[in-house]
The first five atom37 places (N, CA, C, CB, O) and aatype in JSON, in Angstrom:
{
  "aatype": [20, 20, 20, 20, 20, 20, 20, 20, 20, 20, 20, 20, 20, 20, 20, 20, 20, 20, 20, 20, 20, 20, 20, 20, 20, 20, 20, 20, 20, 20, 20, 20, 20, 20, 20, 20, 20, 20, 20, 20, 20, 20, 20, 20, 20, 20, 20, 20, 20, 20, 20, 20, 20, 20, 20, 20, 20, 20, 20, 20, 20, 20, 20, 20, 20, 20, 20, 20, 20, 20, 20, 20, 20, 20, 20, 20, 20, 20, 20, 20, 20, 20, 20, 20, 20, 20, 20, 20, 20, 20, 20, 20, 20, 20, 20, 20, 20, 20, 20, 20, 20, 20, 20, 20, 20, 20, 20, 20, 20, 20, 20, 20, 20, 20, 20, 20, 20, 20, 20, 20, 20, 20, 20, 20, 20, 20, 20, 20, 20, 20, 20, 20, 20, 20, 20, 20, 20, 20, 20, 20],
  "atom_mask": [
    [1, 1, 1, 1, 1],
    [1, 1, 1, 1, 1],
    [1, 1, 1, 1, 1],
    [1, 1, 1, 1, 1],
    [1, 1, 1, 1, 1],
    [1, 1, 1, 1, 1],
    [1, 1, 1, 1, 1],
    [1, 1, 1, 1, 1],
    [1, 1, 1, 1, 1],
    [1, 1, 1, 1, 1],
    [1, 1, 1, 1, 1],
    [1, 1, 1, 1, 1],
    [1, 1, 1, 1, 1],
    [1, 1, 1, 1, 1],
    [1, 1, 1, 1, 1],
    [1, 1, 1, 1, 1],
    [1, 1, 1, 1, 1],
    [1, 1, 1, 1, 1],
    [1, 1, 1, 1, 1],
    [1, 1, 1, 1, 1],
    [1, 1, 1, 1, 1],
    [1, 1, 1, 1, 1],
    [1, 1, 1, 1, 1],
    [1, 1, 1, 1, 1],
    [1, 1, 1, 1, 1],
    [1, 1, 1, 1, 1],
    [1, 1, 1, 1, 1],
    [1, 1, 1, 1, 1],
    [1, 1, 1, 1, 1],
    [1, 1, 1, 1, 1],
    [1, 1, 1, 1, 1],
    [1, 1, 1, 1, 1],
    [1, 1, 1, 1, 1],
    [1, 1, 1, 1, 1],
    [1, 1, 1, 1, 1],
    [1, 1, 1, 1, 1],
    [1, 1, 1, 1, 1],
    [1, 1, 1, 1, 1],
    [1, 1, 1, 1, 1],
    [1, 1, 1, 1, 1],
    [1, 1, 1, 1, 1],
    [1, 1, 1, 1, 1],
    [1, 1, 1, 1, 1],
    [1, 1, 1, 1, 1],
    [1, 1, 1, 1, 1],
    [1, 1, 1, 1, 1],
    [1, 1, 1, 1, 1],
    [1, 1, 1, 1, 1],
    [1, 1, 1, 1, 1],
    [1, 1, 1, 1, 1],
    [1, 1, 1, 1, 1],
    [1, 1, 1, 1, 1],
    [1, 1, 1, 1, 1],
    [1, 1, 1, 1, 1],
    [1, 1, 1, 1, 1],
    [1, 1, 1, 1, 1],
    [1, 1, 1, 1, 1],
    [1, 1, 1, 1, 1],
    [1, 1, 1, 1, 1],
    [1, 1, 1, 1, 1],
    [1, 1, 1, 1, 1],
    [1, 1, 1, 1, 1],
    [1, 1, 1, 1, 1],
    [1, 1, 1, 1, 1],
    [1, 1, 1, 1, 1],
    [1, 1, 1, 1, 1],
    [1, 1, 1, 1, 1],
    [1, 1, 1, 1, 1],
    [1, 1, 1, 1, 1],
    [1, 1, 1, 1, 1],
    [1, 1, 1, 1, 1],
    [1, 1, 1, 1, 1],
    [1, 1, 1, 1, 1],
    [1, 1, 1, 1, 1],
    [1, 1, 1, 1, 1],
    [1, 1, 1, 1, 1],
    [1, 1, 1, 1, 1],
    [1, 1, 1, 1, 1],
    [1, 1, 1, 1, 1],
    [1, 1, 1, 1, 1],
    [1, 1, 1, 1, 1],
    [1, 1, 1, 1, 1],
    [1, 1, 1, 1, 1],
    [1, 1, 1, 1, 1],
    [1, 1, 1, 1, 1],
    [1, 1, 1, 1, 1],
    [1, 1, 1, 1, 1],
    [1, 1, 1, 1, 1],
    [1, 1, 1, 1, 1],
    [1, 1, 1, 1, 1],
    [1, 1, 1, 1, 1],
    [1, 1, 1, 1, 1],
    [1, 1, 1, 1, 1],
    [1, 1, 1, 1, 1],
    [1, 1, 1, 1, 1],
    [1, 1, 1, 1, 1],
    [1, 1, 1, 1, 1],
    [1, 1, 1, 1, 1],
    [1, 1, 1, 1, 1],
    [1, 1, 1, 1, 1],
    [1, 1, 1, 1, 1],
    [1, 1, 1, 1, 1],
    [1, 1, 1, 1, 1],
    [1, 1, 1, 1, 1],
    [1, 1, 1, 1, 1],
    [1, 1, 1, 1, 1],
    [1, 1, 1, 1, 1],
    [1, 1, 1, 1, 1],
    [1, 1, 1, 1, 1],
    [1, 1, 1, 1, 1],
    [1, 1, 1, 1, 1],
    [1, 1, 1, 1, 1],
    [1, 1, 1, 1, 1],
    [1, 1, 1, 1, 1],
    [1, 1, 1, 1, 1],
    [1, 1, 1, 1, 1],
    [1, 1, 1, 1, 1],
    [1, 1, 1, 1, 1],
    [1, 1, 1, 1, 1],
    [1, 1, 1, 1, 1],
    [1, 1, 1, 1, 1],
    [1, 1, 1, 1, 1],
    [1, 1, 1, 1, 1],
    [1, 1, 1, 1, 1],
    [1, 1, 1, 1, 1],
    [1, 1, 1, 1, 1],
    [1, 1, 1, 1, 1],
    [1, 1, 1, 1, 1],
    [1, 1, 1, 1, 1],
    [1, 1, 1, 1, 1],
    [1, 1, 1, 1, 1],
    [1, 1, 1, 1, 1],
    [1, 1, 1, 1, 1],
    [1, 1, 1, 1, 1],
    [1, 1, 1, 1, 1],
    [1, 1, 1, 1, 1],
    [1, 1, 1, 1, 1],
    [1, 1, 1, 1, 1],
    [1, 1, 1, 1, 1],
    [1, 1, 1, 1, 1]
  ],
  "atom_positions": [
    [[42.52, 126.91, -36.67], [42.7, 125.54, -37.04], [43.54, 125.41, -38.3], [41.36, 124.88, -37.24], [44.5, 124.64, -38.35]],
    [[43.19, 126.11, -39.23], [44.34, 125.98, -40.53], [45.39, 126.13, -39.9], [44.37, 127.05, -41.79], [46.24, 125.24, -39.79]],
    [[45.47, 127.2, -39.44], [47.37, 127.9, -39.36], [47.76, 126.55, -38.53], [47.85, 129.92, -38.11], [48.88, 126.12, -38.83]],
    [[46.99, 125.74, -37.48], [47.28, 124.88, -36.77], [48.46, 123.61, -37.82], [45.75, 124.4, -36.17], [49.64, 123.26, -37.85]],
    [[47.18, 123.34, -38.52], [47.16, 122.11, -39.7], [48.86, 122.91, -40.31], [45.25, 122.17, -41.24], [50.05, 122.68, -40.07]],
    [[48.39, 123.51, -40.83], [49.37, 124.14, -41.42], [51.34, 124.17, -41.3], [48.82, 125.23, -41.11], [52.3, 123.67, -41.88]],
    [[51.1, 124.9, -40.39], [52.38, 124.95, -39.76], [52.88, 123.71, -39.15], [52.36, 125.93, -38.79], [54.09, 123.61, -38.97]],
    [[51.97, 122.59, -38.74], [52.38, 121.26, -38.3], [52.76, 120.52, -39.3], [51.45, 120.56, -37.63], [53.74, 119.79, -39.16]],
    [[51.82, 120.58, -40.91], [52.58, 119.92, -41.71], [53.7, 120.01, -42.33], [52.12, 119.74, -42.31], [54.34, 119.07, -42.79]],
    [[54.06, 121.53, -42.38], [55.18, 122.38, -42.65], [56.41, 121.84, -42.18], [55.01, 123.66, -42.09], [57.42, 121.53, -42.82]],
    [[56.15, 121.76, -40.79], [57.7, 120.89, -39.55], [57.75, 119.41, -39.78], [57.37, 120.94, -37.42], [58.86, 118.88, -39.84]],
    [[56.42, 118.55, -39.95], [56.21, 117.33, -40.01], [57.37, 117.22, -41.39], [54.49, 116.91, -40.14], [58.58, 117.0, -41.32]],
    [[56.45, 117.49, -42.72], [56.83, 117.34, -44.02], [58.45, 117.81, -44.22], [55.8, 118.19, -44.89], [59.28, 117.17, -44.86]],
    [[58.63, 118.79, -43.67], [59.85, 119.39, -43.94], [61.05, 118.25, -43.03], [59.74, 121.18, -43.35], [62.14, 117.88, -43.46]],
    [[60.57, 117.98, -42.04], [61.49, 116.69, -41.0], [61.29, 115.68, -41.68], [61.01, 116.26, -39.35], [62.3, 115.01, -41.48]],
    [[60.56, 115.05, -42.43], [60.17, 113.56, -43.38], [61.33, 114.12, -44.38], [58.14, 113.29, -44.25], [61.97, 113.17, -44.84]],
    [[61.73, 115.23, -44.78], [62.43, 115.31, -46.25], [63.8, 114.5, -46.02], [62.76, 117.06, -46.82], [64.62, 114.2, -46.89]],
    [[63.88, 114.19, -44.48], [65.48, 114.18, -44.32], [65.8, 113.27, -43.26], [66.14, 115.64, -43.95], [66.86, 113.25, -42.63]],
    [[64.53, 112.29, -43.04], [65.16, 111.48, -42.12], [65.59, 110.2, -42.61], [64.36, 111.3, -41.07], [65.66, 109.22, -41.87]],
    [[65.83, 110.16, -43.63], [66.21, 108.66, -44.29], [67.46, 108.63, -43.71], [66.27, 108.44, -46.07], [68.0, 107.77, -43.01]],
    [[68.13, 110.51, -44.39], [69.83, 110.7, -44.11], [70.09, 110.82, -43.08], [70.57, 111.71, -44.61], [71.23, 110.7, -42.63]],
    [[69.12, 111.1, -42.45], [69.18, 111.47, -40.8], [69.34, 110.35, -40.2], [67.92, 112.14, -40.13], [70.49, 110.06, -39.87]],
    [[68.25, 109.41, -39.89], [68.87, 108.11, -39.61], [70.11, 107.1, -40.07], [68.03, 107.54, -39.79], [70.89, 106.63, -39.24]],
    [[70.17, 106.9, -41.07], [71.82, 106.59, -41.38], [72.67, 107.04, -41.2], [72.25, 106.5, -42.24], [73.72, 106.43, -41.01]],
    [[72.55, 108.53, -41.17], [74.24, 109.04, -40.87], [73.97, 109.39, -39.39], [74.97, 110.65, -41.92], [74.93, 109.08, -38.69]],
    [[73.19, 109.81, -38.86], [73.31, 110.7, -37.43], [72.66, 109.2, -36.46], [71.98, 112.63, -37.36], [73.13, 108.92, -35.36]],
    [[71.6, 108.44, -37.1], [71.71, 107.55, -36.15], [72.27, 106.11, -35.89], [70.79, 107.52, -35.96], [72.27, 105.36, -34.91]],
    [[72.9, 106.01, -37.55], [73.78, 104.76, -37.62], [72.84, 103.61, -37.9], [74.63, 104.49, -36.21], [73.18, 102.46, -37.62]],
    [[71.82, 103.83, -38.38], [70.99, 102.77, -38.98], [71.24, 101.84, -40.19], [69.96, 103.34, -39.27], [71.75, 102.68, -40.93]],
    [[71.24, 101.06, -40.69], [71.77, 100.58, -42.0], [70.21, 100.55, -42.87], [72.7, 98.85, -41.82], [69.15, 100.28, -42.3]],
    [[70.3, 100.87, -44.22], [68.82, 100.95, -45.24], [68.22, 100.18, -44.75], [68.73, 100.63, -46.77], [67.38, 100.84, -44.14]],
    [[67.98, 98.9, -44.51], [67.3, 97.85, -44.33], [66.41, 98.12, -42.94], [68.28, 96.64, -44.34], [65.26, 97.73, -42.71]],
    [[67.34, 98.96, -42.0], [66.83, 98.72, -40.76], [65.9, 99.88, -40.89], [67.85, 98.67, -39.52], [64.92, 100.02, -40.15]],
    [[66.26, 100.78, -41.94], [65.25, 102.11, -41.82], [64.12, 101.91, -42.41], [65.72, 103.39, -42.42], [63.01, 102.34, -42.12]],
    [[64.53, 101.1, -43.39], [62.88, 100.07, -44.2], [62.07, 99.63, -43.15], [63.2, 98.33, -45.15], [60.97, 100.17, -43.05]],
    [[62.43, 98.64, -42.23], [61.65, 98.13, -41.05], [61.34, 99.33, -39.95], [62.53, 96.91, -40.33], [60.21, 99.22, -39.46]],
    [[62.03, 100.36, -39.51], [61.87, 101.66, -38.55], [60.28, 102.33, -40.05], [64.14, 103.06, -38.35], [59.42, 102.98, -39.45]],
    [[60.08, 102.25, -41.01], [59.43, 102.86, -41.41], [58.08, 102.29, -41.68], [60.01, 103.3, -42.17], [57.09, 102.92, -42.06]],
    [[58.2, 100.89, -41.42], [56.93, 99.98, -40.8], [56.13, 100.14, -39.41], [57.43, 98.64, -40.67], [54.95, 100.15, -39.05]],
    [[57.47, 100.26, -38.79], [57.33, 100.93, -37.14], [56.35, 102.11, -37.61], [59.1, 101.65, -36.23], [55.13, 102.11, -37.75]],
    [[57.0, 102.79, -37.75], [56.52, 103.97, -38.23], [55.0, 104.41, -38.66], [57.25, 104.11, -39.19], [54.4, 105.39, -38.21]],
    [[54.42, 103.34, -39.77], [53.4, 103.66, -40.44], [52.43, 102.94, -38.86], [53.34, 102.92, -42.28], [51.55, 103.59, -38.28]],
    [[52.78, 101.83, -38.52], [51.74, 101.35, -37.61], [51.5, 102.08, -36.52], [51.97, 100.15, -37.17], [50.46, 102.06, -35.84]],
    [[52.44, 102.72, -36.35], [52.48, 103.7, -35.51], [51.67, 105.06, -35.44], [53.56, 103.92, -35.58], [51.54, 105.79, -34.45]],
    [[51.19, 105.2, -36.59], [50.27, 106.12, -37.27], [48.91, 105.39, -37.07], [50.67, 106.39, -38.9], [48.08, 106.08, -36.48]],
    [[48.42, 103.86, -37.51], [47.71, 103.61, -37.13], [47.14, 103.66, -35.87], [47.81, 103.05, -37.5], [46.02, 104.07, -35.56]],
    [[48.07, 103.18, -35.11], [47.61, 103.35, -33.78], [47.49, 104.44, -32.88], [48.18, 102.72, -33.23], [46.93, 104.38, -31.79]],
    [[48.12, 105.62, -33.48], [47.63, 106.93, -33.05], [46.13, 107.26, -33.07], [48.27, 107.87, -33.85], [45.33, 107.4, -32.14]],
    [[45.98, 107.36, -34.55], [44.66, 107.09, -35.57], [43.74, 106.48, -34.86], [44.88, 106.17, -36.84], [42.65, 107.02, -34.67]],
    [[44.07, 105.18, -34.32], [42.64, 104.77, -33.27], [42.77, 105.11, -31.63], [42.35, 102.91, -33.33], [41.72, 105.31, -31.03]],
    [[43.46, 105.14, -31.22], [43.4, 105.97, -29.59], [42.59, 107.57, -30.34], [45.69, 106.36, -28.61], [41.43, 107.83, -30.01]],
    [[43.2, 108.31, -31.11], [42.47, 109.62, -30.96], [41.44, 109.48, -31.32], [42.88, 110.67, -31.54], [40.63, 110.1, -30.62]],
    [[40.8, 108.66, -32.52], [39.32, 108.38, -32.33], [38.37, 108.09, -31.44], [39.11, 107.72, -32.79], [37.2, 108.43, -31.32]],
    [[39.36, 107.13, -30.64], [38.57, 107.1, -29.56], [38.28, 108.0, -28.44], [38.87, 106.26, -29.12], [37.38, 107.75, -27.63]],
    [[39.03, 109.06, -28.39], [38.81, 110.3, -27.43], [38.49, 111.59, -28.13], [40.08, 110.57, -26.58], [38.28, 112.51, -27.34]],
    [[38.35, 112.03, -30.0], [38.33, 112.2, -30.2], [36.8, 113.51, -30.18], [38.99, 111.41, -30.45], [36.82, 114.74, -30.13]],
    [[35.51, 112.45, -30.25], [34.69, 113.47, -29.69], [34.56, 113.97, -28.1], [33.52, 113.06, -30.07], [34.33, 115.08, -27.62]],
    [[34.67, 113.34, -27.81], [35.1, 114.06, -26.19], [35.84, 114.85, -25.93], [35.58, 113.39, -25.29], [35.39, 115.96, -25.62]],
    [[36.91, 114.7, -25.93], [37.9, 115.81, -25.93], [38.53, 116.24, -27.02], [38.82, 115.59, -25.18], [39.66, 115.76, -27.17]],
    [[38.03, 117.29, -28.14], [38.68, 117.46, -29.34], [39.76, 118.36, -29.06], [37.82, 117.92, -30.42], [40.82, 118.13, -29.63]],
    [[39.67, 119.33, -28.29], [40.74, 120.34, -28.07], [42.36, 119.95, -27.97], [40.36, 120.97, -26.8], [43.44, 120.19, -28.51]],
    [[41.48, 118.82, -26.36], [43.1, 117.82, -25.88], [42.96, 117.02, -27.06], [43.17, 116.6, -24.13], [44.03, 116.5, -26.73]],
    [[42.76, 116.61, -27.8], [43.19, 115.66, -28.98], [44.43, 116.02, -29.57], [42.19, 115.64, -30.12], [45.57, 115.53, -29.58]],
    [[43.57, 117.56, -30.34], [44.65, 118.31, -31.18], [45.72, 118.53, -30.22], [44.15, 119.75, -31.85], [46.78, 117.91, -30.37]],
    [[45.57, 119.31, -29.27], [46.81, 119.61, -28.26], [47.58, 118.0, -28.06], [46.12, 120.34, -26.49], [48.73, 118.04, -28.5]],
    [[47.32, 117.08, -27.68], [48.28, 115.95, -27.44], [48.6, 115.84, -29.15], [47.51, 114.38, -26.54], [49.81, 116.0, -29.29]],
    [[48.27, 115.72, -29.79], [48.73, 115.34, -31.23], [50.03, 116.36, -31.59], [47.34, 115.56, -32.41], [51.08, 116.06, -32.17]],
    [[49.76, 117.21, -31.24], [50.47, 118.85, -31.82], [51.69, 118.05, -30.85], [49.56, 121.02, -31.19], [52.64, 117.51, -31.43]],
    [[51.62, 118.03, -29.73], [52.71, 118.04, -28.81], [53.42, 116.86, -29.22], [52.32, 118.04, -27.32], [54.65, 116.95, -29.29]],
    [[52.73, 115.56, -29.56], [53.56, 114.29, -29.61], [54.3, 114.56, -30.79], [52.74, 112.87, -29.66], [55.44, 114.16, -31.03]],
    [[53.46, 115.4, -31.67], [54.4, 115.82, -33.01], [55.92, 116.42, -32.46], [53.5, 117.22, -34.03], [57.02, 115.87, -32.41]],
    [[55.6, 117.4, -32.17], [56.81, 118.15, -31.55], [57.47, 117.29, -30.52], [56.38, 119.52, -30.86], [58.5, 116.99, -31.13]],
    [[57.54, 116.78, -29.51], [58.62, 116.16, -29.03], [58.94, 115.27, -29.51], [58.65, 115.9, -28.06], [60.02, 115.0, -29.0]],
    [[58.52, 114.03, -30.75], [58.93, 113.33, -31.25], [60.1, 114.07, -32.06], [57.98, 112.67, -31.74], [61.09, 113.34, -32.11]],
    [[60.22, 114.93, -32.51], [60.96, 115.69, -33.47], [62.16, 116.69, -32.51], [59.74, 116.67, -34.45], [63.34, 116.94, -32.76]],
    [[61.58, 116.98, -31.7], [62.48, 117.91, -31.07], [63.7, 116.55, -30.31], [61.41, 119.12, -29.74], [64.93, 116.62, -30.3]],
    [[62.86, 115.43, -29.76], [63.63, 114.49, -29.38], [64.47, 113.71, -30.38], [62.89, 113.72, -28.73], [65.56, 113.25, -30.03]],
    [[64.05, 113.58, -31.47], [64.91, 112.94, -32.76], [66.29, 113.96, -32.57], [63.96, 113.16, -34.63], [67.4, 113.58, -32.2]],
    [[65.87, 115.37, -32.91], [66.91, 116.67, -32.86], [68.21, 115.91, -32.04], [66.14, 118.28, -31.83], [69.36, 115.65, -32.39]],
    [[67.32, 115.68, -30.56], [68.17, 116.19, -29.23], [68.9, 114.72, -29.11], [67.09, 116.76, -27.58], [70.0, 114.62, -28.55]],
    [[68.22, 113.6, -29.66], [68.77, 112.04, -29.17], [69.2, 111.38, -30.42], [67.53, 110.99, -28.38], [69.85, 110.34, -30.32]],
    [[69.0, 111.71, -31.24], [69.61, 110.85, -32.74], [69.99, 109.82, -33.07], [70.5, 111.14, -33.23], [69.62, 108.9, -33.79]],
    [[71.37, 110.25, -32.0], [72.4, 109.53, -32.11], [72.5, 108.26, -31.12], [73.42, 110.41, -31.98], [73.21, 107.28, -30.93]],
    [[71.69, 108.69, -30.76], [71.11, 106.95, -29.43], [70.23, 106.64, -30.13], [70.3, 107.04, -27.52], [69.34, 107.41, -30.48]],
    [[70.4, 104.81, -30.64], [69.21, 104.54, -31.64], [68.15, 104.03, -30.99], [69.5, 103.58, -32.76], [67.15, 103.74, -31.64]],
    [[68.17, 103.81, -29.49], [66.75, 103.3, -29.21], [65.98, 104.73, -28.76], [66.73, 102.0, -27.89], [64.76, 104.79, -28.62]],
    [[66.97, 105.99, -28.54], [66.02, 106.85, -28.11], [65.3, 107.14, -29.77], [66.78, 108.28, -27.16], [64.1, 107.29, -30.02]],
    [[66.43, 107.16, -30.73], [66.0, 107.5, -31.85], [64.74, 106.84, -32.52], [67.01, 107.4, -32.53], [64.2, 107.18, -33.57]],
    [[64.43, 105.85, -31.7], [63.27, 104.92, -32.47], [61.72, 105.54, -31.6], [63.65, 102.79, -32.12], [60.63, 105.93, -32.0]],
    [[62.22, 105.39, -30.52], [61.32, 106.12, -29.75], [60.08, 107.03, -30.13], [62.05, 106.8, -29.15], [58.85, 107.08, -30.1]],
    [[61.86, 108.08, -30.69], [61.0, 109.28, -31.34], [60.34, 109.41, -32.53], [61.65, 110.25, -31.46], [59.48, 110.2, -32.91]],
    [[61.09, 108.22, -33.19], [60.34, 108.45, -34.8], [58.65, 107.64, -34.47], [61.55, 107.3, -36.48], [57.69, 107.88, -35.2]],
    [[58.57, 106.84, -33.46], [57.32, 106.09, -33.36], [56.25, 107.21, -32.49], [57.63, 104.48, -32.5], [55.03, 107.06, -32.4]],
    [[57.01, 108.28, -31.93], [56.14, 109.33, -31.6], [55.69, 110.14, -32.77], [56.77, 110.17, -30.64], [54.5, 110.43, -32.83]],
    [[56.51, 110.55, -33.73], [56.02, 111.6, -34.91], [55.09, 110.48, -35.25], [57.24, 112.25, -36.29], [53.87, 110.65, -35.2]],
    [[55.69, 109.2, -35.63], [55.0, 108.33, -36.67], [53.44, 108.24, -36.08], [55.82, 106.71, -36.84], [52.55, 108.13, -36.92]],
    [[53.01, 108.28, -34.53], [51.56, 108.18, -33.86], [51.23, 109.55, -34.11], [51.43, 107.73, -32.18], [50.05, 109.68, -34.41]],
    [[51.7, 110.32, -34.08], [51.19, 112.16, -34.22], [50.69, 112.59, -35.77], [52.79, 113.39, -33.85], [50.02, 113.62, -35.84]],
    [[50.98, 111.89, -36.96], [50.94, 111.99, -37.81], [49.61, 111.92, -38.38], [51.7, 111.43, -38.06], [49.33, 112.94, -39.01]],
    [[48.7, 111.05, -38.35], [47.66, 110.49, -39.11], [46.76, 111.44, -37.6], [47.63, 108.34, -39.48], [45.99, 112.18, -38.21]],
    [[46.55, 111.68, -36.25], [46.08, 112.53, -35.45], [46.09, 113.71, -35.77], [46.52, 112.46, -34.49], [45.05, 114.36, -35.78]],
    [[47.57, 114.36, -36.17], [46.97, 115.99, -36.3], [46.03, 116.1, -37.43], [48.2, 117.17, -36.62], [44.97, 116.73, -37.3]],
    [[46.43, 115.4, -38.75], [45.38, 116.22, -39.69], [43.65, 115.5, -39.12], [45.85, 115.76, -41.8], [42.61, 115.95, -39.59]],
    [[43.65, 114.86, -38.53], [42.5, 113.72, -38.28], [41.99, 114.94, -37.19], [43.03, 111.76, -37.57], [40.88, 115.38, -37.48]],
    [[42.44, 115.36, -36.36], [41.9, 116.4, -35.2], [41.86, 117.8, -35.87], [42.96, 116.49, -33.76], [41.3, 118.7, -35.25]],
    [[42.4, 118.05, -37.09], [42.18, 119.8, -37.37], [40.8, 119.26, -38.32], [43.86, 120.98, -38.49], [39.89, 120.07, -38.15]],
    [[40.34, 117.95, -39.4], [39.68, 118.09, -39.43], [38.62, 117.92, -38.95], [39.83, 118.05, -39.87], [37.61, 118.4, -39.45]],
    [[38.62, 117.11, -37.72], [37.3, 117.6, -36.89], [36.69, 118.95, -36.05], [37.3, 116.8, -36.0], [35.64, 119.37, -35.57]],
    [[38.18, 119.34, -36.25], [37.59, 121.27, -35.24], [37.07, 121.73, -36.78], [39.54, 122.95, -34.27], [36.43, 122.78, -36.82]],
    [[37.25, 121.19, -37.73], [36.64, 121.9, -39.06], [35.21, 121.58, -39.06], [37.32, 121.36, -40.54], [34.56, 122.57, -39.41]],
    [[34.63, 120.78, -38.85], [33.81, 120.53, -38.97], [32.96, 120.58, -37.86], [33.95, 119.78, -39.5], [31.85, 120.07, -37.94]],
    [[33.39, 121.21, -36.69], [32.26, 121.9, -35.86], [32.43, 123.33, -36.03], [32.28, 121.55, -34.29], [31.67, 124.07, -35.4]],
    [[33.56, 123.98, -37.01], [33.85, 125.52, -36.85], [32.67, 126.03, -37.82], [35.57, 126.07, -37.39], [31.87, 126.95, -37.63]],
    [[32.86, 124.94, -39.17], [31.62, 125.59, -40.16], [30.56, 124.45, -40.18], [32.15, 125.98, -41.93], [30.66, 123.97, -41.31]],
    [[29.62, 123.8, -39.52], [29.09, 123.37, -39.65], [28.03, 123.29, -40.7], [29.11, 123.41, -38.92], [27.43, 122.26, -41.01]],
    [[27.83, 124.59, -41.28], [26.79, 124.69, -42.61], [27.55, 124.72, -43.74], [25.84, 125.99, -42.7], [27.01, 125.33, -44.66]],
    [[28.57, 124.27, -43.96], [29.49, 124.86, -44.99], [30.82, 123.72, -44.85], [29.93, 126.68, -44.57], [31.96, 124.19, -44.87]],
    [[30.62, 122.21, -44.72], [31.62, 121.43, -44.23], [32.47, 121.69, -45.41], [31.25, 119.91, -43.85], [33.6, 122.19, -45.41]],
    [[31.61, 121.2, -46.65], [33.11, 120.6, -47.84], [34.23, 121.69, -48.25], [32.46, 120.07, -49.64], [35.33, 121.46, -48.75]],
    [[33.42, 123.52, -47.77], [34.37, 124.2, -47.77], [35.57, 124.03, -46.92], [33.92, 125.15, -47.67], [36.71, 123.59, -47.14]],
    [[34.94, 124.54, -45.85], [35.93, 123.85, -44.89], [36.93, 122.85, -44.73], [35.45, 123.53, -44.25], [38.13, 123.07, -44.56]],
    [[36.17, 121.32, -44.82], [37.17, 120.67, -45.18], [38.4, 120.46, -46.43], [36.64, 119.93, -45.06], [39.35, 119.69, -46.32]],
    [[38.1, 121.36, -47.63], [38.69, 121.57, -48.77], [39.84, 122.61, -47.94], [37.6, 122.17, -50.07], [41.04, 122.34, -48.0]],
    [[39.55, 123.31, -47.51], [40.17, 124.21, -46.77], [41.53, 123.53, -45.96], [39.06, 124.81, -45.82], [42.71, 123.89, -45.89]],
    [[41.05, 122.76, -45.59], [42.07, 122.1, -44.36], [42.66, 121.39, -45.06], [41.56, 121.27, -43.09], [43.89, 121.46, -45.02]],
    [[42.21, 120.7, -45.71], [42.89, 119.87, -46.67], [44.04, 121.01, -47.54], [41.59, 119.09, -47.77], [45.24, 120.84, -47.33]],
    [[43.75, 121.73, -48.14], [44.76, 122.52, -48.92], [45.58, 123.06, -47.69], [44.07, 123.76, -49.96], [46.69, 123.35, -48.14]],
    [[45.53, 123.31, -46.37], [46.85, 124.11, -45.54], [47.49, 123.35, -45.31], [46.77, 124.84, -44.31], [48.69, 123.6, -45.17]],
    [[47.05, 122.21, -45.17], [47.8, 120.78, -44.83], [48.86, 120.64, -45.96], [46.68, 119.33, -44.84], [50.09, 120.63, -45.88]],
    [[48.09, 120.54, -46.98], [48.91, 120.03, -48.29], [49.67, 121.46, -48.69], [47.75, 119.36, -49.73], [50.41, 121.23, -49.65]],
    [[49.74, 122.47, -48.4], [50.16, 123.82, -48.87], [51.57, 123.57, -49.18], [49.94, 125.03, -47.81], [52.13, 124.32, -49.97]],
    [[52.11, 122.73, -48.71], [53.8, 122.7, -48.51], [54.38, 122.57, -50.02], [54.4, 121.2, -47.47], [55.45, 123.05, -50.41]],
    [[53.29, 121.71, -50.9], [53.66, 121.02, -52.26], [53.89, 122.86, -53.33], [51.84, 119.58, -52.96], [54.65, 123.21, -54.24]],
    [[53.16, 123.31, -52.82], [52.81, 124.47, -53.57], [54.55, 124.99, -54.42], [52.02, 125.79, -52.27], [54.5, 125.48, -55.55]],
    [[55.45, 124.87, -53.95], [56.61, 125.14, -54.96], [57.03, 124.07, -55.63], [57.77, 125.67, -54.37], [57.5, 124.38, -56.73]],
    [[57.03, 123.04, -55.42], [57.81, 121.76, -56.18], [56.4, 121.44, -57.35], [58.28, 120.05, -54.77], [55.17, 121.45, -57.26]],
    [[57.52, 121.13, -58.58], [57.06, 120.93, -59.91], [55.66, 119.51, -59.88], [58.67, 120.5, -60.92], [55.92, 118.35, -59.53]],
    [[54.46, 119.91, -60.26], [53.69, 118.47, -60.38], [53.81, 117.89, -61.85], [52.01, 118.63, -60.02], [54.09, 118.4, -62.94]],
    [[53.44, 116.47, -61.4], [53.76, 116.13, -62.48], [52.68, 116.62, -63.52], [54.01, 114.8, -62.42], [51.67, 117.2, -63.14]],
    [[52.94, 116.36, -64.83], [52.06, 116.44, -66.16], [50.91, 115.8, -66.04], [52.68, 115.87, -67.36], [50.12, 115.77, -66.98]]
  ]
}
């Protein structure tokens, strides 16, 4: 489950560093419109956020697995379609639903993996998630 968390926030975070430029130059967006694509975006997270809750204890496995995946083809499809802005919206409203799901599904496999021992655990997940910050300067 870490390495899961992990490596998803790694591709997630590392693809967020660069889609501002990404969308303006590769998909021809103007600032304004990427302001509103990043509203898309956040609600889009919400509404991930409540569909996986809602299937969430039932199927935790397929949770994470659909989350992991919508992550990745949202991104692999940004890659592959860019430059078409409705495919390009598409895809950012797929990362943008995959987002607030993956860490939301690694920490629930956390919390049936250690059940006697949650806040480790969840401290745990929480830091692989966040691991990415680990070279850039914090503030004072």
């Amino acid at each position: 489950m870490l390495a899961t968390g992990a490596l998803s926030a790694a591709g997630a975070f590392t693809g967020y560093t660069y889609i501002v430029t990404f969308l303006g130059e590769v998909g021809g967006f103007s600032p304004g419109t990427v302001s509103v694509l990043f509203v898309g975006f956040g609600v889009a997270c919400l509404a991930g956020v409540g569909v996986t809750g809602a299937f969430l204890d039932r199927f935790p496995q397929s949770a994470l697995a659909a989350a992991v995946a919508t992550q990745a083809a949202g991104m692999l499809g940004l890659y592959a379609l860019g430059a078409h802005q409705a495919a390009a919206v598409v895809c950012l409203m797929l990362m943008g639903g995959a987002l607030g799901p993956v860490f939301m599904t690694t920490q629930n496999a956390m919390l049936h993996c250690a059940p006697g021992r949650t806040d480790i655990a969840l401290a745990a997940n929480s830091g692989a998630y966040t691991g990415y910050d680990r070279g850039r300067p914090q503030p004072a």
